[in-house]
N, C-alpha and C positions, 0 to 999 in steps of 0.2 A: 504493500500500500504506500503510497507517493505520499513524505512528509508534508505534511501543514504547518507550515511558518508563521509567526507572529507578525512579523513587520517582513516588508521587504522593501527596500531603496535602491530605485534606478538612478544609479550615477554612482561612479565615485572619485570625483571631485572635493575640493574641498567644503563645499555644503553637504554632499553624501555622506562623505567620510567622518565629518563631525556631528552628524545627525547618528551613524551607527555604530560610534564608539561612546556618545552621550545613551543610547540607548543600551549600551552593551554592559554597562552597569545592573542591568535588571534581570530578571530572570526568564528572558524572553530567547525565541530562535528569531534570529535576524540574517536575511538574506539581501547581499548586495551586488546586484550585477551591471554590469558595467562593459560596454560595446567594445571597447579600445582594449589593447595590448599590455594596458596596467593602468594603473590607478592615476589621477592626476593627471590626463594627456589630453585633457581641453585647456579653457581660461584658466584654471589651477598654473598652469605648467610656462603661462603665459602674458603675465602681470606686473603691475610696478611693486611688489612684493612689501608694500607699504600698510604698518597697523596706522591707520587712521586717528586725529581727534577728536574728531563728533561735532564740526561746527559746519559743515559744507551744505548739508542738508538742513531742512527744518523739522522739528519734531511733532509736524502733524503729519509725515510719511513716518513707514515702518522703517526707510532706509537710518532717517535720521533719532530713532527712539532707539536702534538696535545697534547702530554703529557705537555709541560710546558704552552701551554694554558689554558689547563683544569687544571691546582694546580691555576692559578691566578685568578679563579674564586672561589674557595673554600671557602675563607674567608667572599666574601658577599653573597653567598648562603648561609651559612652555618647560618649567620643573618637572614635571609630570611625564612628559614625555620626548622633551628633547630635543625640538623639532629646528632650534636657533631662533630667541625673539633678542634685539638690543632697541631700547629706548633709546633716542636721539634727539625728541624732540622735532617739532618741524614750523617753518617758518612759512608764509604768505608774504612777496615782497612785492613792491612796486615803486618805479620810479616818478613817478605823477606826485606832483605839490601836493595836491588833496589826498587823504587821506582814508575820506569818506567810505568807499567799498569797503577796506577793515575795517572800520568799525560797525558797517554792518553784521560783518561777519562774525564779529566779536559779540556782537547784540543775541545775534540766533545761537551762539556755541552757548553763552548762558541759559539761554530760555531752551537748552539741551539740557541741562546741567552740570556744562562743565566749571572749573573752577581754577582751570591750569593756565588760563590765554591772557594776553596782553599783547597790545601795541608797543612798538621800539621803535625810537628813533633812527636816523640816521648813525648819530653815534655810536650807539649802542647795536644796531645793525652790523658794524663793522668791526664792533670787538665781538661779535655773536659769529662774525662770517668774514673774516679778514680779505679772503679772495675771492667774492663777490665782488661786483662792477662798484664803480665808487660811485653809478649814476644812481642807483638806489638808495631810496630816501626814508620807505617805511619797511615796518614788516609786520605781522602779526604771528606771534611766538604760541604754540602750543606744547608745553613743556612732555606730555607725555604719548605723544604720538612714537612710531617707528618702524622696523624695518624687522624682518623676520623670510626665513625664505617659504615659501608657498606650499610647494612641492613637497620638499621635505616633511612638513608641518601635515601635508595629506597623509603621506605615507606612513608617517607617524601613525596618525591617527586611526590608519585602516590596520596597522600592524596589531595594535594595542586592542580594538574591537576583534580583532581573529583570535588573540589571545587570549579573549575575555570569551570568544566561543561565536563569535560570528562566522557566517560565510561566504568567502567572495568568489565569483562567478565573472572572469575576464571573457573577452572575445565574445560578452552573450547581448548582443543586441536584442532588445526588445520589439518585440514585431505585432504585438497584439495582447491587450490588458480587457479583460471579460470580469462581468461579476459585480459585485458591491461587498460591505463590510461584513467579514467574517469568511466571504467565498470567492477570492479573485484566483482566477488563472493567467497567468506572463506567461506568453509564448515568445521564446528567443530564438536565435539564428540556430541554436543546438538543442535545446530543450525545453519543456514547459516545469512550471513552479506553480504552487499553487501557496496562497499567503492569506491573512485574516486581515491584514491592514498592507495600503501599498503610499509608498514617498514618492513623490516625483520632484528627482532633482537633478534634471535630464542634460538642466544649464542649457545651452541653444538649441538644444533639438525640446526643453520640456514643454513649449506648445505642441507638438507633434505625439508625444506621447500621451499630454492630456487627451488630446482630439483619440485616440487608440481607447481612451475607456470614455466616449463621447460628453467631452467637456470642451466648449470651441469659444470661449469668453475671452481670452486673450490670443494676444502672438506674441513671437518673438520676432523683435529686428533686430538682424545680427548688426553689429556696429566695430567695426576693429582699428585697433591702435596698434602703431608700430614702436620698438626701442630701437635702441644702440648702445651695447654694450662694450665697454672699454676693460682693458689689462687688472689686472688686480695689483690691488696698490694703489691706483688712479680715484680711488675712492674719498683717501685721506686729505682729497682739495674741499671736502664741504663737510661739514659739523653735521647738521643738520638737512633733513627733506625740505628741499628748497622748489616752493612753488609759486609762478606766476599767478597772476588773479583769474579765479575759474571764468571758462566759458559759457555758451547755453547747454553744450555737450556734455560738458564735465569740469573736473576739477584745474584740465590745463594741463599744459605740457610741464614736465615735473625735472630735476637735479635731484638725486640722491647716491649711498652708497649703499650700497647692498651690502648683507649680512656676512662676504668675504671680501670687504674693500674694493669690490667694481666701482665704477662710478657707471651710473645706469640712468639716460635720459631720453624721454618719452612720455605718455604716447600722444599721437594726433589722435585723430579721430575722426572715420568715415562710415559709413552707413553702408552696407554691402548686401546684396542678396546669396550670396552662396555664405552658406555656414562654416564651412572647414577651408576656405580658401588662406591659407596662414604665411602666403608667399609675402616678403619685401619690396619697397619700390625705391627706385633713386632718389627721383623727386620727393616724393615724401619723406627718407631718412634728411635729404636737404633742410628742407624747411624747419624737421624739429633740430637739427645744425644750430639752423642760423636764428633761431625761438631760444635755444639755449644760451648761446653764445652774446644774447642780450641780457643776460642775468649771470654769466660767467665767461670771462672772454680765455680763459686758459684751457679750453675745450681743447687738444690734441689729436685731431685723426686718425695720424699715425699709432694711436694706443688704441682704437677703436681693434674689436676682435669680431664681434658677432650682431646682428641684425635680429631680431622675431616680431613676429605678430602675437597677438592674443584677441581672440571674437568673442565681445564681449556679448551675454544675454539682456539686451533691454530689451525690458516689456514694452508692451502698447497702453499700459495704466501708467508709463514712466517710476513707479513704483516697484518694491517688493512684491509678492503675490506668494504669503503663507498665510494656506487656511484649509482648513476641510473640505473640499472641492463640493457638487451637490449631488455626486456618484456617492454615500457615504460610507467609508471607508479609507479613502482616494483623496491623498492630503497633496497640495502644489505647495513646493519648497521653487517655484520659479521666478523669473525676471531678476535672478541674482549678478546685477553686474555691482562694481564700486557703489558702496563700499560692502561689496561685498565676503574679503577676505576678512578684514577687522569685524562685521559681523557674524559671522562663520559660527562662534561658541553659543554667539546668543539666539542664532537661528534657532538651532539643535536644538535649546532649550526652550523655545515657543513651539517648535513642533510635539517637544515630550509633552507641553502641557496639553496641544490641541489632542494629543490621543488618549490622554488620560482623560479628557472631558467627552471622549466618543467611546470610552468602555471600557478601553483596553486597560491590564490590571497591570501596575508597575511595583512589581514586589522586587526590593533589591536584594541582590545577590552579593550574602557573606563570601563569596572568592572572589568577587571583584577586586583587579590587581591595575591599579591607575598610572601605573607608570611603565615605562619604555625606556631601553638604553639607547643611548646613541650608534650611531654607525660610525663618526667623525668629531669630534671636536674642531672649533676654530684655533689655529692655531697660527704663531709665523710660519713663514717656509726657510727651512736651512739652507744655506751657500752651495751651490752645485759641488763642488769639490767634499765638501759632509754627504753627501748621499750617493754621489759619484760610485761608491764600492759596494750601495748596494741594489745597483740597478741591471747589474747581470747573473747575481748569485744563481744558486739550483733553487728550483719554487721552496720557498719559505716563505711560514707571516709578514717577517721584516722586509721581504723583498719589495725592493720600490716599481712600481708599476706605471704610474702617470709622473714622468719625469717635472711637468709643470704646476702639478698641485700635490706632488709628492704623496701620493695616494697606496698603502701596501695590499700587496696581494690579502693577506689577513682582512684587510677591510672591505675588499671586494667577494670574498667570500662568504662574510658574514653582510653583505646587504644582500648575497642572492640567498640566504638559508632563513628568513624570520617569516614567513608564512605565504609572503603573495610571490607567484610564480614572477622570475624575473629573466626574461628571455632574448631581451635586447641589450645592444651598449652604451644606448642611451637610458633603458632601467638603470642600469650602472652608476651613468652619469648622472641621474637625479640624485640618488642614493649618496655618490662619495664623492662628486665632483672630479673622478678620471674622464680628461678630456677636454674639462672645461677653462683651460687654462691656455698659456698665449700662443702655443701650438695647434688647438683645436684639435687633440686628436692623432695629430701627423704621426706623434712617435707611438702613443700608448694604444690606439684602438686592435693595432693586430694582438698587442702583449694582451689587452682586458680578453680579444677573441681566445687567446689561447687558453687562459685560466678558464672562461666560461665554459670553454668546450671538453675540458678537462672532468669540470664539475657538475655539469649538467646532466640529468637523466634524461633530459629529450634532447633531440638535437637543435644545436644553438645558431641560429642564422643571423650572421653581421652582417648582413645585406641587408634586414630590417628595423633600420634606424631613419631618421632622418636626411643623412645623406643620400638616402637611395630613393625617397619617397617621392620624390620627382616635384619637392617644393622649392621656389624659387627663393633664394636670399642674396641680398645684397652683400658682396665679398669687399674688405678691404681696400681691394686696389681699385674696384668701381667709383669708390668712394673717394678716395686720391685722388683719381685720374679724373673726375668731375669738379671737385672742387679745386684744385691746380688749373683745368682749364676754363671753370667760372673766374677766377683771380686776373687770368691775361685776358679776360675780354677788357 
């Protein structure tokens, strides 16, 4: 007889993932399936990996009531399991006399309730931010905002729900949701499930999947932003997430340093009909160039390494949309774009409540175990000459694998053995960051093939990563060779 699940959540992204490791606390069967090749590999994987302050929004949407909930969770998750969160603080600057848009903005972060924001001067702008432009005059300071990596923080979180007794279900596209509360049948690309309560947190596809259990009240429009990301190290030019004054889009094209010293700035913002198109463009890395370069002029090209997209889910309500759908059973976790990641903890926890108020019995479970080790710590990197001897040893832990982020076989080992199948070298590279360093790859991707292929029970194909997937990114010297010859016109 075919188990019956309590909950079951399509996606595993970072609102899936933190809806069924928040629920993996209870004494429930939780089933999480997920279309893609691992966990994290939509807008999760594809973000300015920023924990938000809570002033961008107003708190008569869900975006702006949930967002400063979910940053005050950050810091004991982040204990909990690992995932890298550092508080930086983050600024709003502008070079305009007036000053008036901060303190509007300061006006709604209170009537949020936040309690960390203030206006700066010029002065004090440039003891906050030494290597900003000296044309800037104001800022508005939110002391506990920050930077956390995305990805990691998902897999975290699905790690820690499998260990508490969940189940994940990779490669299984959802193709058809039947039923109501207490009798849904998911039919996926490989199998049918049957569950007593079903999430939808499908991210750009979860209009599509509402419409599947006949829910057609919203849409999604995909909308995507591009970055650029620079060398590591390149980081240490800015204290602080440094943002121009938002637009109608969004929050604005952004300066910050990622949680291993990148310096990472982005994204624009375009409206797109294809949902998975996550190619780069010239012109558009251009423009947020020369968008940055008016708030920091020590922008260096030549450090730029990598280009992405992220497609973001905004709704047609421009809103959140969590609630019990009118299928009852059939909860929408959709239209999760920014700030979407800094509310992530507190999503989870409005959905726990919406199904505790629809029946479902939330009896916690005495072996709940809420923490997670890490794969990695942040760390310096030592002098090539220090790791030099151990970059051709016989396979050992200590053997260095990713010459540019100094990554050991040991720790590639253990991100492919904690619960979720990891098949790619790009799993790898979410996990340990081999790869992700100023070579891209060049030297370590055949060494990670080689370990993989060593340790893997199925067989491991490094053809199915990114580089092969036939998406377009804008390469380094594209970049060069355009801005060198915008310069001599």
């Amino acid at each position: 007889m075919k188990r019956i699940y309590d909950v079951a959540v399509i996606g595993a992204g970072i609102v899936g993932t933190a809806i069924a490791r928040r629920l993996s606390r209870y004494q429930l069967s939780i089933l999480i399936l997920e279309e893609g090749i691992d966990v994290a590999m939509g807008a999760t994987k594809a973000n300015s990996a920023i924990v938000h302050g809570g002033y961008a929004e107003p708190a008569s949407t869900l975006k702006g009531r949930l967002c400063i909930a979910g940053r005050r969770a950050f810091a004991e998750l982040d204990q909990e399991l690992n995932f890298g969160f550092r508080q930086t603080g983050s600024l709003v600057v502008t070079a305009e006399d007036d000053p008036a848009p901060l303190y509007r903005l300061l006006k709604q972060g209170r009537q949020n309730g936040l309690d960390d924001l203030r206006i700066v001067d010029q002065a004090e702008l440039r003891e906050l931010e030494p290597k900003l432009n000296r044309e800037l005059k104001w800022g508005l300071l939110c002391e506990g905002a920050g930077v956390c990596s995305p990805y990691e923080m998902a897999i975290a979180m699905a790690e820690n729900a499998i260990a508490n007794g969940a189940e994940l279900k990779l490669e299984s596209a959802v193709k058809a949701v039947r039923g109501s509360r207490g009798s849904f049948t998911i039919d996926t690309a490989r199998e049918s499930f049957q569950a007593r309560y079903v999430i939808n947190a499908a991210g750009v596809k979860s209009d599509l999947v509402a419409q599947m259990a006949g829910i057609d009240d919203f849409a999604i429009l995909p909308r995507s932003g591009q970055y650029l990301l620079f060398a590591r190290g390149t980081g240490k030019a800015v204290n602080h997430v440094i943002f121009g004054l938002p637009t109608e889009k969004g929050k604005g094209i952004l300066i910050t340093s990622t949680l291993y010293d990148n310096l990472l700035i982005g994204p624009d913002a375009s409206d797109q009909a294809d949902r998975e198109d996550t190619s780069t463009d010239l012109h558009r890395m251009a423009k947020i160039y020369d968008a940055c370069k008016e708030l920091y002029d020590g922008l260096d090209p030549r450090q730029f390494i990598r280009s992405f997209t992220g497609v973001r889910a905004c709704s047609s309500t421009d809103d959140f949309i969590i609630e019990e759908s009118r299928v009852p059973g059939f909860i929408n976790a959709a239209g999760i774009q920014s700030p979407g990641l800094t509310a992530s903890p507190a999503i989870a926890c409005m959905v726990e409540d919406i199904l505790a108020k629809s029946g479902l019995v939330l009896e916690a479970d005495p072996d709940f175990n809420p923490h997670r080790e890490p794969i990695i710590k942040s760390r310096e990197l030592r002098p090539l000459s220090e790791i030099k001897p151990l970059l051709d040893i016989p396979s050992a832990p200590e053997k260095i694998i990713c010459r540019c982020e100094q990554v050991t076989e040991g720790e590639i080992i253990d991100a492919a053995g904690r619960g979720i199948p990891v098949n790619t070298i790009d799993g790898i590279k979410r996990r340990t960051r081999a790869s992700m360093g100023w070579c891209q790859g060049t030297f370590c991707r055949p060494r990670i093939a080689e370990v993989m292929d060593r340790i893997s029970e199925h067989p491991f194909d490094a053809r199915f990563d990114i580089e092969h997937s036939g998406v377009s990114r804008v390469e380094k010297s594209e970049l060069l060779d355009f801005l060198n010859s915008r310069a001599k016109e």
